[in-house]
C-alpha positions in Angstrom: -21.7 70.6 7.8 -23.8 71.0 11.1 -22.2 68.7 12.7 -20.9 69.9 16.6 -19.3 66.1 17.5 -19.0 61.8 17.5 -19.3 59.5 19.5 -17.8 56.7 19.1 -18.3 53.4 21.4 -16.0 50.7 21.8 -15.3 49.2 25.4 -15.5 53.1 26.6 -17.1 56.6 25.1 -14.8 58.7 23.4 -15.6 61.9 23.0 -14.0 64.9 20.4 -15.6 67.5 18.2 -14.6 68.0 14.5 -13.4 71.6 15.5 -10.2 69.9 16.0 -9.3 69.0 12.4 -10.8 70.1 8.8 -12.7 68.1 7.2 -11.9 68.8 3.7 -7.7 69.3 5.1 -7.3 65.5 6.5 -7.4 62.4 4.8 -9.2 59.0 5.6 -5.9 58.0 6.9 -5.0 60.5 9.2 -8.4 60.5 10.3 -7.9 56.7 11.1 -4.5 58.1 12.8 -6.2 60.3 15.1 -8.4 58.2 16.3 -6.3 54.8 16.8 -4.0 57.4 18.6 -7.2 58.6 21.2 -8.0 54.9 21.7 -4.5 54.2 22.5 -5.0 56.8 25.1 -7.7 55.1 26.8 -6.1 51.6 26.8 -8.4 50.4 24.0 -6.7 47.8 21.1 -7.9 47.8 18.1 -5.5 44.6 16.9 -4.3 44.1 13.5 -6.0 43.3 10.3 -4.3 41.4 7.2 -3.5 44.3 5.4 -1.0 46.2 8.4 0.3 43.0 8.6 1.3 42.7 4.9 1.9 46.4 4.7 4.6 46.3 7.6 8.5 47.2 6.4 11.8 46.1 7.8 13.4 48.4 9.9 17.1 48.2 11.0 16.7 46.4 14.5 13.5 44.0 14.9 10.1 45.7 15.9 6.9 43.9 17.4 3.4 44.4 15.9 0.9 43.6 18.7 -2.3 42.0 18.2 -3.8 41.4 21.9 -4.1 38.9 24.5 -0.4 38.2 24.2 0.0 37.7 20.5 2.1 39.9 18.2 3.9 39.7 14.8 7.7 39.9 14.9 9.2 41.9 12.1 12.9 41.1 11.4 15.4 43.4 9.7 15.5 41.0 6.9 12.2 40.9 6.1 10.9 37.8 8.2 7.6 38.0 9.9 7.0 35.8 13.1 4.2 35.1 15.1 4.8 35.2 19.0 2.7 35.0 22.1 3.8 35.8 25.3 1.9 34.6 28.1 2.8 33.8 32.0 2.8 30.4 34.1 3.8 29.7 37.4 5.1 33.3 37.7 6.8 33.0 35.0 7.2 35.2 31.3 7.3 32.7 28.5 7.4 33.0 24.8 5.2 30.8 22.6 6.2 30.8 18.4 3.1 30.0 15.9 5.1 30.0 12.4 5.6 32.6 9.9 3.3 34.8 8.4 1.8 34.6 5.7 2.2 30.9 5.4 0.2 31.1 9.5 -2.8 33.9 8.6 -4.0 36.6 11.5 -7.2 34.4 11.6 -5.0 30.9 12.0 -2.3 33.1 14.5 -5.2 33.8 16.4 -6.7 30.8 16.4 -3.4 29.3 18.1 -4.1 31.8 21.1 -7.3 31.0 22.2 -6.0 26.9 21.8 -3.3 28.4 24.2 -5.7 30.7 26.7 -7.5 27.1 27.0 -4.7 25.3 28.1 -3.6 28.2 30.4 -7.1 28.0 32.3 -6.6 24.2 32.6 -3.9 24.4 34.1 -1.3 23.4 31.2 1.2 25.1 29.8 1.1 25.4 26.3 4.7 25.3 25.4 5.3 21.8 27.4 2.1 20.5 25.5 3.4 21.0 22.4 6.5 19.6 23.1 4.9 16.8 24.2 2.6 16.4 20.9 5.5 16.8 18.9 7.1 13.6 21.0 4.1 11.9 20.5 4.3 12.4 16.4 7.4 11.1 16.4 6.7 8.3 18.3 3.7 7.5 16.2 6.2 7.5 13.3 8.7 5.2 14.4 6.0 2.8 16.3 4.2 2.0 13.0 2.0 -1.3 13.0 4.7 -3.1 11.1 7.7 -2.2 13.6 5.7 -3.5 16.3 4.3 -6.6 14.5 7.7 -7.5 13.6 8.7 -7.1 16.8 6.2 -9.2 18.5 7.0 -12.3 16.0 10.7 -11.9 16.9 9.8 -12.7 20.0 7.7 -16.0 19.4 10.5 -17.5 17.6 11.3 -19.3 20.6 7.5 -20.8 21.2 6.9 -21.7 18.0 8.0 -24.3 15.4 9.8 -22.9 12.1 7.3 -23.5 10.2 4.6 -21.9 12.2 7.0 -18.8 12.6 7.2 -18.1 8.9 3.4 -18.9 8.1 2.1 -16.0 10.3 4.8 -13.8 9.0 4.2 -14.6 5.3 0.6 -14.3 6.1 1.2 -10.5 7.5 3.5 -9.5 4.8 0.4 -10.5 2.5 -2.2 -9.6 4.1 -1.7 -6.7 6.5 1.9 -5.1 6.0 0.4 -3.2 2.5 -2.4 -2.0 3.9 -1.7 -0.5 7.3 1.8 -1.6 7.9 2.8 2.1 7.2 0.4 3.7 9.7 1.0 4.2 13.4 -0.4 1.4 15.6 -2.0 4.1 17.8 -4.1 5.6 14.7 -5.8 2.3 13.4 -9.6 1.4 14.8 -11.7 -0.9 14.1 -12.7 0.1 10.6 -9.4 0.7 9.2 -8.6 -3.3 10.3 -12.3 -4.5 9.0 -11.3 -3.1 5.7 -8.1 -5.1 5.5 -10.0 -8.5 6.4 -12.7 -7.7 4.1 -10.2 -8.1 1.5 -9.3 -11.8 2.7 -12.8 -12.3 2.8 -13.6 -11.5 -0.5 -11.1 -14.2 -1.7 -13.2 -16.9 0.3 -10.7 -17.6 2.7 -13.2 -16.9 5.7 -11.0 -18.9 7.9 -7.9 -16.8 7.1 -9.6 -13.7 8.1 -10.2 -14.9 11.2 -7.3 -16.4 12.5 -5.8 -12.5 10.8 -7.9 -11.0 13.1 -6.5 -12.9 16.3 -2.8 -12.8 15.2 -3.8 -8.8 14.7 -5.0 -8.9 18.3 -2.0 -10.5 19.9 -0.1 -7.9 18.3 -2.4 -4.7 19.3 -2.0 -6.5 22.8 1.8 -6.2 22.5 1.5 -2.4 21.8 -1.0 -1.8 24.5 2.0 -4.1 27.0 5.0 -1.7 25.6 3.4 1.5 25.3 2.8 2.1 22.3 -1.3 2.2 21.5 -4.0 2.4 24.2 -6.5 -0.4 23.1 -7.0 -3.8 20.8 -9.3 -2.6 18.0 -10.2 -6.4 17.2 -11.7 -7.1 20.3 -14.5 -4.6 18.3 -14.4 -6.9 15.5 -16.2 -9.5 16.7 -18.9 -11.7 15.4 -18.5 -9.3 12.5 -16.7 -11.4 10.1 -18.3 -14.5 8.1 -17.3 -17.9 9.2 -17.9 -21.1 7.8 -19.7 -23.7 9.6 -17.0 -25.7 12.1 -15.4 -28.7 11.0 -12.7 -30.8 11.7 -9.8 -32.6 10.0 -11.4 -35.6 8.0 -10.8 -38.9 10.2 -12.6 -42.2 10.0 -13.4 -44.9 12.3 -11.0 -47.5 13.5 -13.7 -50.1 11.6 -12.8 -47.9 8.3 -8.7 -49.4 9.2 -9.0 -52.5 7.1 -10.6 -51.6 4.4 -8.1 -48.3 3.9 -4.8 -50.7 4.5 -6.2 -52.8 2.0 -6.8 -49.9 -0.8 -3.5 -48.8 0.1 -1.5 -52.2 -0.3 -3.2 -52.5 -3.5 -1.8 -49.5 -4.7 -3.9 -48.8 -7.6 -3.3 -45.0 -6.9 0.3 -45.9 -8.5 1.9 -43.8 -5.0 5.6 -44.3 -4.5 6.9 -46.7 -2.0 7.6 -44.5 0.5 5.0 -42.3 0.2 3.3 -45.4 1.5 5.4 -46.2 4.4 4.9 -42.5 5.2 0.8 -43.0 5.2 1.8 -46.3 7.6 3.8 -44.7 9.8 1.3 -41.3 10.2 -1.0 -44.3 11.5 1.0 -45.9 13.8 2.9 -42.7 15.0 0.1 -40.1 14.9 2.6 -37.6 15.3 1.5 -34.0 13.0 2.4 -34.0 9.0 4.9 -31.8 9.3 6.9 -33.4 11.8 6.6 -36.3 10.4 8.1 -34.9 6.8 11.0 -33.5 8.2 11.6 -36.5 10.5 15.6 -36.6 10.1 17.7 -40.0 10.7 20.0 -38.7 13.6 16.7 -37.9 15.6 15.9 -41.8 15.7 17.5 -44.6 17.9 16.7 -47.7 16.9 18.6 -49.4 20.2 15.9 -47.6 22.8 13.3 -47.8 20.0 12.4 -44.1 19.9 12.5 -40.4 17.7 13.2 -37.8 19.7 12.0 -34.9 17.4 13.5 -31.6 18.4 12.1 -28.6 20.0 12.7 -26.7 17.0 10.0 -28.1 14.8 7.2 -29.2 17.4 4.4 -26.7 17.8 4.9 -26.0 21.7 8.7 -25.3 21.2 9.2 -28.7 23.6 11.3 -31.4 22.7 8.9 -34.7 22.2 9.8 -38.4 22.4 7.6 -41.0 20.1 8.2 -44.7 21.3 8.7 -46.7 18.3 6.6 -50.0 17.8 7.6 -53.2 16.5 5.8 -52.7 13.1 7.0 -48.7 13.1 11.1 -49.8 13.5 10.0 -52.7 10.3 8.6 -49.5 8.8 11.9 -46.9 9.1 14.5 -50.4 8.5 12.3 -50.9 4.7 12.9 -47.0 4.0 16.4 -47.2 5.6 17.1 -49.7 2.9 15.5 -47.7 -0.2 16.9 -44.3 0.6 20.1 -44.8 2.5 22.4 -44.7 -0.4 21.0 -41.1 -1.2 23.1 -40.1 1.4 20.1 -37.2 2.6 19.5 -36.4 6.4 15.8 -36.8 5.6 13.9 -40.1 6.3 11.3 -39.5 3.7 13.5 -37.6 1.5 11.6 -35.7 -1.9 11.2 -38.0 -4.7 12.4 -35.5 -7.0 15.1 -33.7 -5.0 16.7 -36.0 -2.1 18.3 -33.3 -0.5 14.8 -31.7 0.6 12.3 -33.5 2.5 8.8 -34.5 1.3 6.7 -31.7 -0.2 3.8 -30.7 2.7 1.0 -32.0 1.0 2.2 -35.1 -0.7 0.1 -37.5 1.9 -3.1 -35.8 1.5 -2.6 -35.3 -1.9 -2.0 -39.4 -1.4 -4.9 -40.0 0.4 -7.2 -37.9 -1.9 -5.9 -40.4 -5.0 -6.8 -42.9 -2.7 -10.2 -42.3 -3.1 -10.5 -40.9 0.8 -10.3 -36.9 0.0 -13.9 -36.4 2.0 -13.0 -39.0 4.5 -9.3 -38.7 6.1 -6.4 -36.3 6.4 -2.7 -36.6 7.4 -3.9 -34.8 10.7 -7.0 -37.0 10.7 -4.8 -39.8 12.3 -4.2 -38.3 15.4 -7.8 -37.5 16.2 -8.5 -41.5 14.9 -5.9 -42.7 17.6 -6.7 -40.9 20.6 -10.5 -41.7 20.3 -9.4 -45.0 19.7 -7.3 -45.8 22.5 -8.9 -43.9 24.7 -12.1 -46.1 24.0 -10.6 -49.1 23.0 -7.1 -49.6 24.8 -8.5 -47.9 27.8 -5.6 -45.5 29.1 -5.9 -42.5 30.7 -6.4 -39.0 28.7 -3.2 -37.6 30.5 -0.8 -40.0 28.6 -2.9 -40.2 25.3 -2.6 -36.0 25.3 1.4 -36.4 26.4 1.7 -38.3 23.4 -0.3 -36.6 20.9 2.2 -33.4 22.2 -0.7 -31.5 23.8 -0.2 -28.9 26.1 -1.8 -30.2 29.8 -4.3 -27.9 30.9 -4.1 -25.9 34.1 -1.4 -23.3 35.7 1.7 -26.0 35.1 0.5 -26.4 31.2 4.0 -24.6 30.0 6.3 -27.4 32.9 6.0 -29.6 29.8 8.1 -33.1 30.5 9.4 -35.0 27.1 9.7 -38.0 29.2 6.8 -38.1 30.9 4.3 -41.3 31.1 7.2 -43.1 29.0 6.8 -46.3 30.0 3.1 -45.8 29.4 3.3 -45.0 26.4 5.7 -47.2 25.0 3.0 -50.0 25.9 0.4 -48.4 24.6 2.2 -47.6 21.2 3.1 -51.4 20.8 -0.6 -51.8 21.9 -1.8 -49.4 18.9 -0.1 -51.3 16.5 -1.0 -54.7 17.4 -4.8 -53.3 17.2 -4.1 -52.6 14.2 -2.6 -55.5 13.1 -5.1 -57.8 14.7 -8.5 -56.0 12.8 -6.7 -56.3 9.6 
């Protein structure tokens, strides 16, 4: 061969002529020798490739394989093969690990180093942002959407009634908790929770996915307050569900009164006797069905003529008096009388267990054998009342709303008083039911 010398060009010209070796003497291999040894010389790395990497042996003390910009493969006498980068910050020497090889590649190994270099020219030091990320993980783990949920509705038990406490958490444990209660707070968007109330919608119960949404909302809020996520994704949600057109609990007029005492007296639903006096005393009470239901005996004094039902089972988590009328105290002595030998805390005890108070639905499933299932609702008489009096009666909205148990608008809203208006409203209870005595 004719051949006098190559160059070869990598960052800088190397230069050597063939006299040096034979051609037909030297291998491939120590051909490849020579010249990684000249480019050593000149400060030129060549890196490794997969197969030195595989190819490399135990020795008796631990040797390093280096691969540039800091990263290198450490080969342990037993075998073990670690990725390592050293790199400097602040001044300082500090050592990076990437995982083993081969379960970390050269190309993945590498791919570490430049996610490192990046940080370096930010500013960050890689080994404090990892530690960091790995905190975060963890946190993610433990702060899962159904730690913190659960959390949150802990602490409403002291705002809410019992009832109310255990509805929203039976609704989450059925609606929410086996879909994303598993995943971190911090990971869910908007999609993930549209997916889970697509679900509820698909069952019909529009108005169930959208008060899911809310109680969702009030729980993303919670995180966001404690850490623990960064926004609510349901505030994204909005106007996105279906909704049904607004209505209101069923309520007629006071003019519909007569006729609906009259259907009721005549009884030709076949209702139980208390059952009735429970309808009657909805009417002249106005109070919700549920505390009405669970309306115990020791709560009533029949000497100052009122129930004093306790904060445990009103909505607001306040204690709330109810003046008892003339016609209400006939009401409570009749049932008194039918039930008292049961010898049950309840006033309208079940018909079919004493023990236990009256099922939630048994007066509007009442009033829908009435024949009124379109027209009224156990809730319907409180809306019936306060239009009424209000109208009618003439007293002011402050002590019609104290007695319906509303919370008073403005900053002092939560400063509720159990007592107050009492006098008012003890006349305008006795007022109520003489109304309603006198159109009937």
């Amino acid at each position: 061969m004719n051949i006098h010398k190559t160059v070869i060009k990598p960052s800088k010209t190397l230069t050597f002529t063939f006299a040096h070796i034979c051609y037909n003497s030297f291998t491939a291999e120590k051909i490849g020798g020579i010249i990684v040894g000249y480019l050593k010389k000149l400060g030129v790395s060549m890196g490794l490739t997969d197969i030195v990497c595989k190819n490399t042996k135990p020795q008796k003390k631990p040797y390093k394989k280096a691969d540039g910009g800091g990263l290198y493969l450490l080969i342990n006498p037993n075998g073990t093969k670690y990725w390592r980068m050293k790199y400097r910050f602040l001044g300082k020497e500090k050592l990076l690990a990437f995982g083993t090889y081969p379960l970390l590649s050269l190309s993945e190994a590498r791919e570490n180093r430049e996610k490192a270099k990046k940080l370096l020219v930010n500013g960050t030091d890689p080994q404090a942002f990892r530690k960091d990320e790995k905190q975060n993980k963890v946190r993610n783990s433990q702060n899962t959407f159904k730690v913190v949920a659960l959390e949150w509705h802990e602490n409403q038990k002291y705002r809410w009634s019992n009832g109310y406490y255990e509805k929203v958490l039976r609704s989450l444990e059925l609606n929410i908790f086996p879909f994303i209660g598993a995943r971190p707070i911090a990971d869910i968007e908007a999609p993930d929770l549209l997916d889970v109330l697509r679900k509820i919608e698909k069952r019909g119960a529009f108005d169930i996915a959208g008060r899911t949404r809310q109680i969702c909302g009030q729980i993303f809020r919670y995180g966001i307050q404690t850490g623990r996520c960064k926004r609510d994704p349901s505030q994204d949600l909005r106007g996105a569900l279906r909704t049904r057109r607004t209505s209101h609990f069923a309520a007629f007029d006071i003019k519909d009164v007569p006729e609906f005492l009259q259907t009721l007296e005549r009884n030709e639903a076949r209702l139980f006797s208390r059952t009735k006096r429970a309808i009657r005393l909805s009417l002249l009470t106005f109070t919700r069905p549920g505390e009405l239901r669970q309306a115990q005996w020791e709560e009533i004094d029949l000497k100052s003529k009122q129930w004093t039902i306790p904060a445990e089972r009103m909505k607001m988590r306040h204690a709330h008096i109810v003046p008892l009328s003339k016609q209400a105290l006939r009401l409570l002595e009749e049932q008194r009388e039918e039930t008292g030998f049961f010898n049950t805390p309840w006033v309208f005890p079940s018909q079919v267990r004493p023990r236990e108070p009256m099922s939630n639905g048994t007066v509007n499933v009442a009033l829908k054998r009435l024949g009124y299932h379109e027209r009224m609702t156990a809730h319907g008489f409180r809306a019936l009342a306060r239009t009424t009096i209000r109208e009618q009666l003439d007293y002011a909205p402050d002590i019609i709303e104290a007695q319906l148990a509303h919370k008073p608008a403005g900053p002092l809203g939560e400063a509720y008083d159990r007592a107050k208006f009492i006098k008012h409203r003890h006349k305008m209870m006795q007022k109520w039911a003489d109304l309603i005595d006198s159109i009937c």
